[in-house]
C-alpha positions in Angstrom: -31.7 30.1 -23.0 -30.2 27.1 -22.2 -31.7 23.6 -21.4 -30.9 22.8 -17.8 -29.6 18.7 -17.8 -32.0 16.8 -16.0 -30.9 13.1 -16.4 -27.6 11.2 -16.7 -28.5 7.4 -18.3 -31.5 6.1 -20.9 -32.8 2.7 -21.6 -33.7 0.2 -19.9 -31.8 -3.4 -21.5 -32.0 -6.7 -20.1 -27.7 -6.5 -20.4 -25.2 -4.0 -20.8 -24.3 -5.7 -23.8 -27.9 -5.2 -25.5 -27.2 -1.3 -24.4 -23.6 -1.4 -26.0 -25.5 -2.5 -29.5 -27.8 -0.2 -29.2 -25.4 2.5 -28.9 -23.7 1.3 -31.7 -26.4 1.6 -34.2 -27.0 4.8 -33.0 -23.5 6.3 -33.4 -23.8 5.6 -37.0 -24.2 8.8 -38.5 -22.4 10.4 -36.0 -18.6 9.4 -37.0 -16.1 9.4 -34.4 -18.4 8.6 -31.6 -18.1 5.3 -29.4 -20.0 3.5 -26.6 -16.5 2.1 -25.3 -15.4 3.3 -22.0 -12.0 4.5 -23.7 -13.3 7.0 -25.7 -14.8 9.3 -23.4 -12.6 8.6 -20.8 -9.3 9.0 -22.9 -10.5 12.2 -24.6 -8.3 15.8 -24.2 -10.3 17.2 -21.7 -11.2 13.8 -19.4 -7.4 14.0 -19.2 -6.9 17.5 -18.5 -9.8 17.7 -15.9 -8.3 14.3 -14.2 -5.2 16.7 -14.2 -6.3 19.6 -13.1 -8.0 17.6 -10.3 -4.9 16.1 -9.2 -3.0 19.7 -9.2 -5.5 20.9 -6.5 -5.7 18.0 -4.4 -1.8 18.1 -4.0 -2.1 21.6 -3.0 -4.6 21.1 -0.7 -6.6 17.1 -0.7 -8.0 18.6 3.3 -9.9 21.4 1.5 -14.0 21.0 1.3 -15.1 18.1 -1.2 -11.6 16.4 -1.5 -12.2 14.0 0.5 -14.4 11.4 -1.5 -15.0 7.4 -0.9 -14.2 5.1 1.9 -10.8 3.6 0.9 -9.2 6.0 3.7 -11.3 4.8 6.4 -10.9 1.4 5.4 -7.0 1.2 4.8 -6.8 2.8 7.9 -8.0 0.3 9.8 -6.1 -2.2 7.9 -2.8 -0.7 8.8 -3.7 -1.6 12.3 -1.4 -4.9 13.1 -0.3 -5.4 9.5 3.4 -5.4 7.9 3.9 -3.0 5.2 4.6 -2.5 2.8 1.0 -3.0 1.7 0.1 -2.6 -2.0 -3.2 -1.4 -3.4 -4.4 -1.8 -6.9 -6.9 0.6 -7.8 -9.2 0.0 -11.0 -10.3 2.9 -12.8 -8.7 5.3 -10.4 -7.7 8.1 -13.3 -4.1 10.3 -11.8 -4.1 8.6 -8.8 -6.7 11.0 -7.6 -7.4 8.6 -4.0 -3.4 8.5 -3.5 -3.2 12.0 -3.2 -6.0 12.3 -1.1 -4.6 9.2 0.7 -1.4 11.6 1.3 -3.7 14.4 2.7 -4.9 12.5 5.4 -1.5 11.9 6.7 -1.8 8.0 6.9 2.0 6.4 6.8 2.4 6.6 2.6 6.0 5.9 2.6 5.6 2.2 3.2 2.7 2.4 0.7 2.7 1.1 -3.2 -0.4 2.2 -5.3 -1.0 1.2 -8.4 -3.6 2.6 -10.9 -5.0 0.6 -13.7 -6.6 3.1 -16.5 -6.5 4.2 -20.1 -2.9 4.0 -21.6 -3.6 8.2 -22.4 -4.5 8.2 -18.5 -1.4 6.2 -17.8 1.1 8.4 -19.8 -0.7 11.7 -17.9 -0.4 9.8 -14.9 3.4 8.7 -15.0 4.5 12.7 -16.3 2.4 14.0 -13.1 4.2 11.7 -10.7 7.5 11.3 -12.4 9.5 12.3 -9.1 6.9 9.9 -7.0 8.3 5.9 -6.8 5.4 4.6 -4.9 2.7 5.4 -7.5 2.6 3.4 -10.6 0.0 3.2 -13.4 -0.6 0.2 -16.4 -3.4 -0.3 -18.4 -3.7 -4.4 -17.4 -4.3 -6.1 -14.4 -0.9 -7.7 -13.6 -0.8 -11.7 -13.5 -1.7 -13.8 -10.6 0.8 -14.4 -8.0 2.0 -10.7 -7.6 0.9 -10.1 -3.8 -2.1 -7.2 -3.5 -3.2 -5.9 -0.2 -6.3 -4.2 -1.5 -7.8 -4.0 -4.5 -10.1 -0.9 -4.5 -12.5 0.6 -7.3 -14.7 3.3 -7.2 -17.8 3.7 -9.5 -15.9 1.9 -12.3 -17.7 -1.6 -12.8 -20.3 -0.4 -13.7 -18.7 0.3 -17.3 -16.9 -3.5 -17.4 -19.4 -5.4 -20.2 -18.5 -8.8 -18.5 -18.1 -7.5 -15.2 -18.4 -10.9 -13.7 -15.7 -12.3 -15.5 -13.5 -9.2 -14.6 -14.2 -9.7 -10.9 -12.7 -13.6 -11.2 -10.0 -12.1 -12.6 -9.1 -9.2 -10.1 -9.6 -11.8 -7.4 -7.6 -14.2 -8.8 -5.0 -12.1 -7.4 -6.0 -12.8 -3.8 -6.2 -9.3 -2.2 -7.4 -9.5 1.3 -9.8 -7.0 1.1 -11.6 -5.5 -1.8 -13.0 -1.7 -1.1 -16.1 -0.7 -3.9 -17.7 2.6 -3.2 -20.2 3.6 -5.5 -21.7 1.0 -6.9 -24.9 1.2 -8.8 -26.6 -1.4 -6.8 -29.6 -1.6 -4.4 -33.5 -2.9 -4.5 -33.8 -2.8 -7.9 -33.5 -5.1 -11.1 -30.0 -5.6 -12.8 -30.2 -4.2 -16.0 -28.4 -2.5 -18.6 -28.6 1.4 -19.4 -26.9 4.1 -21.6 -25.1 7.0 -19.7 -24.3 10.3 -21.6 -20.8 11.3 -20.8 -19.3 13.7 -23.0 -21.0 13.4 -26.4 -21.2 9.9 -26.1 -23.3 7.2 -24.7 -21.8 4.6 -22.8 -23.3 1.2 -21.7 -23.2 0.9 -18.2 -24.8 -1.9 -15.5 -27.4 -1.0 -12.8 -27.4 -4.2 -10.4 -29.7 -5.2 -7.5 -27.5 -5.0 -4.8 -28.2 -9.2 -3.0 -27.5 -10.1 -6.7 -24.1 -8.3 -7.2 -22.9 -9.9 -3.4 -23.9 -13.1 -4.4 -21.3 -13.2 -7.1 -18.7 -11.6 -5.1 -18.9 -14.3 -2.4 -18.9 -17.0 -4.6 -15.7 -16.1 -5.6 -14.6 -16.4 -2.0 -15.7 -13.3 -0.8 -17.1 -12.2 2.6 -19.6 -8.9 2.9 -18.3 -6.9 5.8 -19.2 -3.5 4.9 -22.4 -2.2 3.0 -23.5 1.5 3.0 -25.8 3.4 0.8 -23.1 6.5 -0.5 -23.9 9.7 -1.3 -23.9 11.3 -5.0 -23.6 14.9 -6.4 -25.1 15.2 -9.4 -25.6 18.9 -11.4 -24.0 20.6 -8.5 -25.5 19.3 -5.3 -26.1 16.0 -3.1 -29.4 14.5 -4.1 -30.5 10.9 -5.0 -29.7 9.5 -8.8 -31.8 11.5 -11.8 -33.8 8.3 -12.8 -37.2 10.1 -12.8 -37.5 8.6 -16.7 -37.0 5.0 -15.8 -40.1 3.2 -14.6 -40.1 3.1 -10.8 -39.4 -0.5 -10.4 -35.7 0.8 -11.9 -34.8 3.5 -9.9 -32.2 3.5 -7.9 -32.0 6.2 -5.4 -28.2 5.5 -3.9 -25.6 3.7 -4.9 -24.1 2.2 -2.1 -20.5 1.3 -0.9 -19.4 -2.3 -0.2 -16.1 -3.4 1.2 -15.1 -7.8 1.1 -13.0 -9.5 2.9 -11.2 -12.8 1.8 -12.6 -15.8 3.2 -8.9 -17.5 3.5 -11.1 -20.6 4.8 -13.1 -21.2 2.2 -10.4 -20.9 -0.2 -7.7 -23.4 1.9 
């Protein structure tokens, strides 16, 4: 009979990167096997899920369950009294799975450009799915400062950046007016660094307490406008995060969504 799952990360480390050597020692005997991000998330069937994903959602991104994150409310809004065309830049967004569901919610696309920074396998998928599509792009770097973003938008990614802060300077650099993060792994807890399991491999990922993780954002000339505790499905359902084997102190029961604005004052 088979072991139901019952948690998702392991470890508690004072930094992702004392999580990253861990997993490193321990993927030893096991050749083949990495704690990087790319190597679970550029495997076969990451890609053909990511693909399969973005089959159904152009068939139908209204149906039950499509409809995932806040960047539709949010850009929404923005397209109120703005000039297009506006450009988004969306980190860790696999086949352009939010554009399609974008495109579902009948929001003006034409005047849209969306551009996805992933794996180069996710980027080749990506360009052979939307081959006949101009306004979607993908690229495995963040372009260099001085190319004009609207919004830069990325959903439960940062958590698998090692030097997330440093990453963070960087995407701002760019000066997008707003930038949309739903799912983060923040709230009333302690940052620290874990281990997640994702397809035979153990990744290094952050957990941050959610004052901390703003505080860097606005220091880098960032306003909080929007914060949210997000719901989560995890083995099938909507329920809070499987952390019932970290200590109590370290578990966080949402993570939560958090949109910034650029403080254009501050920066002048």
């Amino acid at each position: 009979m088979r072991t139901q799952r019952t948690h998702v990360w392991a470890g508690v480390y004072r930094t992702i990167q004392e999580a990253a050597s861990d997993a490193r020692r321990g993927s030893v005997a096991s050749k083949g096997s990495s704690s990087r991000r790319s190597s679970s998330f550029e495997q076969q069937r990451w890609v053909q899920h990511q693909i399969e994903e973005a089959k159904k959602l152009r068939e139908d991104g209204n149906r039950p369950g499509a409809s995932r994150g806040i960047l539709k409310e949010v850009l929404a809004g923005y397209l109120v009294g703005h000039v297009t065309p506006i450009s988004i830049l969306d980190f860790g967004g696999g086949l352009a799975l939010e554009y399609l569901r974008l495109q579902a919610a009948r929001l003006p696309m034409k005047n849209i450009r969306f551009c996805v920074i992933e794996t180069p396998t996710i980027c080749r998928a990506g360009r052979a799915f939307f081959r006949f599509e101009e306004r979607v792009n993908f690229r495995s770097t963040l372009p260099s400062a001085g190319r004009r973003i609207n919004i830069f938008h990325a959903a439960n990614s940062l958590h698998y950046v090692l030097d997330w802060k440093k990453f963070l300077a960087r995407a701002l650099s760019l000066k997008p007016e707003l930038l949309v993060l739903p799912g983060v792994m923040a709230g009333p807890i302690p940052t620290f660094g874990s281990l997640q399991s994702y397809y035979g491999n153990r990744l290094p990922v952050w957990f941050w307490n959610e004052d901390e993780f703003i505080s860097v954002v606005e220091g880098l000339g960032y306003d909080c406008v929007f914060r949210n505790q997000a719901e989560a499905r995890y083995f099938g359902r909507v329920r809070d995060l499987p952390m019932s084997n970290f200590p109590r102190s370290h578990r966080l029961r949402r993570k939560c969504d958090l949109v910034f604005r650029r403080n254009t004052a501050r920066q002048a």
